[in-house]
C-alpha positions in Angstrom: -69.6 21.0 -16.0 -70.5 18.3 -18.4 -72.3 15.6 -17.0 -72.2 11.7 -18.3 -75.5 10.0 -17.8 -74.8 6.5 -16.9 -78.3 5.2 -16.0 -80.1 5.8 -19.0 -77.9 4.7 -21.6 -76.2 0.9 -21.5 -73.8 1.1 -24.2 -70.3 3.4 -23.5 -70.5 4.7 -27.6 -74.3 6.0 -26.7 -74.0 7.8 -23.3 -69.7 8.9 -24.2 -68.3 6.3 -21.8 -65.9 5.0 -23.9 -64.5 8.6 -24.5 -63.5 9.1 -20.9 -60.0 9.7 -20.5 -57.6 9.6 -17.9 -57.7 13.5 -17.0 -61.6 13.3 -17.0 -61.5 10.5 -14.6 -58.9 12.6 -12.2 -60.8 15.9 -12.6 -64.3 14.1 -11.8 -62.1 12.3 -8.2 -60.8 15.6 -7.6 -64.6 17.8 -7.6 -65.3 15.1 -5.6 -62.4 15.2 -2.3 -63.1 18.8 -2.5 -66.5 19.0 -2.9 -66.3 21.6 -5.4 -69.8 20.6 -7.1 -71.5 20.2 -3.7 -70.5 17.9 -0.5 -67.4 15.8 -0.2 -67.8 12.3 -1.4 -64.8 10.1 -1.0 -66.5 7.2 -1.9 -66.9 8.6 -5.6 -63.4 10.4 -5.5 -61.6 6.6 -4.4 -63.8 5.6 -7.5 -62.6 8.0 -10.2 -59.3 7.7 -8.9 -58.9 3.9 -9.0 -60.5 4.4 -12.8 -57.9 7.2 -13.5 -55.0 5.3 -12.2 -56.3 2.3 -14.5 -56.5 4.5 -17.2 -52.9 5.9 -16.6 -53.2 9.3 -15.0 -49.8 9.2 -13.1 -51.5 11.2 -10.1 -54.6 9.2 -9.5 -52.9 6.5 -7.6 -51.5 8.9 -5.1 -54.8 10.4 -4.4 -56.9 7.3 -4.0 -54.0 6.5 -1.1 -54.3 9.9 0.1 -58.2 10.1 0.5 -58.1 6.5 1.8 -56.7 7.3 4.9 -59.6 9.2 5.7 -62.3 6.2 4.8 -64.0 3.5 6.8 -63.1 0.0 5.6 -66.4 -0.2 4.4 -66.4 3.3 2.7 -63.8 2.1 0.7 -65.1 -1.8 -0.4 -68.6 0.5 -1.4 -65.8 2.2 -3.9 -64.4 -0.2 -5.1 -67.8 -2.3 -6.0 -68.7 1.3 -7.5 -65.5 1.5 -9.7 -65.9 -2.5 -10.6 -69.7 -1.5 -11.5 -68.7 1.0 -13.7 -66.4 -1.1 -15.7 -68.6 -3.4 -16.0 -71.5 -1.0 -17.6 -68.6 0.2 -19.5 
């Protein structure tokens, strides 16, 4: 899988930020719920989802819902500060 490096580049057009679609968004929440590239991480899944369904993938929205159910309060304010960091770097 390709991976984006967002800690070493600042600006979206250097590191390929500003190229990331909807469906990459989705795809990158989905790897994460399922923990196809390693363990589950619903805190990065709720991230990629909420930036999907910003984005306009018609899915994401249900999925960040879904995969909230199963989060702590505070599991779900770390995503979203994740998701509002990585607009902000982007």
């Amino acid at each position: 899988m390709a991976r984006i490096d967002f800690q070493n580049y600042s600006e979206p057009t250097v590191n390929g930020a500003a190229f990331v679609d909807a469906d990459i968004l989705l795809d990158l929440g989905m790897r994460a719920a399922s923990g196809r590239d390693g363990a589950v991480n619903f805190i990065a899944a709720h991230m990629y989802f909420n930036l999907a369904d910003r984005k306009g993938a018609e899915d994401a929205a249900f999925h960040r819902q879904d995969i909230a159910g199963q989060m702590s309060k505070s599991e779900i304010a770390a995503a979203l500060r994740a998701a509002r960091e990585w607009l902000t770097v982007h």
